[in-house]
C-alpha positions in Angstrom: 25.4 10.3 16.9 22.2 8.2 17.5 20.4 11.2 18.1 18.3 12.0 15.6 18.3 16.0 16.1 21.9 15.9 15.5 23.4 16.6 11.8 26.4 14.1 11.6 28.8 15.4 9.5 31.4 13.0 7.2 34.4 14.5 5.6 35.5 13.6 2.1 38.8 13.6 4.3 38.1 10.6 6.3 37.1 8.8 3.4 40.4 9.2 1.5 42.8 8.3 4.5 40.7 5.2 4.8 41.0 4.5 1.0 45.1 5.6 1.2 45.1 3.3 4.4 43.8 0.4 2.3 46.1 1.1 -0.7 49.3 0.9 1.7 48.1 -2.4 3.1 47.4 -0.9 6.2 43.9 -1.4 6.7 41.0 -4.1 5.1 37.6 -2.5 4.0 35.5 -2.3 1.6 34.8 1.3 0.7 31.9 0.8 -1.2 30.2 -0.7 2.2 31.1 2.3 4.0 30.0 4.7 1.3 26.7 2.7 1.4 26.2 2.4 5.0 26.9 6.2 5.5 24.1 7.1 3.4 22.0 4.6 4.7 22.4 6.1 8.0 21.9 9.8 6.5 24.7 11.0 7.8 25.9 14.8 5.7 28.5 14.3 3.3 31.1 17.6 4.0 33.9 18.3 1.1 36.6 19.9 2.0 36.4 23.5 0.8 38.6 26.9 0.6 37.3 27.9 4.2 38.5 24.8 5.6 42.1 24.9 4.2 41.9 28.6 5.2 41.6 27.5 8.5 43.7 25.1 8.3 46.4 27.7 7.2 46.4 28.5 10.7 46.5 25.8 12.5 49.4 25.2 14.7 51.1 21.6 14.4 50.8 19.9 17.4 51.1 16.4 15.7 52.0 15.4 12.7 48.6 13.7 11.5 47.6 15.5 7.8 44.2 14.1 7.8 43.6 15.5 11.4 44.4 18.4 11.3 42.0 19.1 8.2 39.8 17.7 9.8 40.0 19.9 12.8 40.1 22.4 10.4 36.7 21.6 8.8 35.0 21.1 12.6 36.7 24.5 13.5 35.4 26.1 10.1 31.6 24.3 10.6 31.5 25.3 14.5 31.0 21.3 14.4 32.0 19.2 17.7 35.0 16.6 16.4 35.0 12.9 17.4 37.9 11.8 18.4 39.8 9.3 20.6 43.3 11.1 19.6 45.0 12.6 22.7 46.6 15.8 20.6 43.1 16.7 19.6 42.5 19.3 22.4 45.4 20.4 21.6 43.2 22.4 19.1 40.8 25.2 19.7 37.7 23.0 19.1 35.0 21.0 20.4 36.0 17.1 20.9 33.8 14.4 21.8 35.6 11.9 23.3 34.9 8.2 21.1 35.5 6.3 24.2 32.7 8.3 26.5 30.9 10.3 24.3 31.6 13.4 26.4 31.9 16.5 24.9 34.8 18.9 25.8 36.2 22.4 24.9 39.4 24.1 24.8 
C-alpha cells in the first residue's frame, strides 16, 4: 500500500460497515477523520456498482460476513488483490494479501 505505483482501492462498502459498527456501539471513530485521511492519502474511492453485485450473485457463502463478501465481490469484479486478515477469505476465488505479512496469495 506504500507503494506509490500501486492504485489502492476503498470501497464505499468498508465505509458503511464502519459507520453501522459505530451506530451499534461496536466500534469508536470518527468517520469524518477517516474520510479525510483517505483522501489525504489519495487512496481511489470504488462504489459498489451492478458488476459487483453481479458477481456477488455468485458467490458461494462460505461465511456469513455481508460486507465481505461484497467486497470480495468488488476485488473479484476489479481483478483487484483483497486485504485481509480473515481466515475464510481464500475461501474465495481471489487474490488476498495477507494484513499480517503483506504477502500476496491466490486461489
Amino acid at each position: 500500500m506504500a507503494d506509490p505505483a500501486h492504485d489502492v482501492l476503498v470501497s464505499a462498502a468498508s465505509l458503511w460497515e464502519i459507520v453501522v459498527k459505530m451506530r451499534a456501539g461496536k466500534l469508536k471513530a470518527d468517520i469524518r477523520e477517516i474520510l479525510r485521511a483517505i483522501d489525504d492519502a489519495g487512496f481511489i474511492w470504488l462504489a459498489i456498482s451492478p458488476p459487483h453485485l453481479t458477481t456477488l450473485a455468485g458467490l458461494p457463502s462460505h461465511h456469513r460476513d455481508p460486507f465481505d463478501h461484497l467486497l470480495i465481490a468488488q476485488a473479484i469484479t476489479e481483478d483487484a488483490p483483497f486485504v485481509s486478515a480473515d481466515q475464510n477469505t481464500p475461501k474465495y476465488p481471489v487474490k488476498v494479501i495477507s494484513c499480517s505479512d503483506q504477502t500476496e496469495s491466490r486461489p
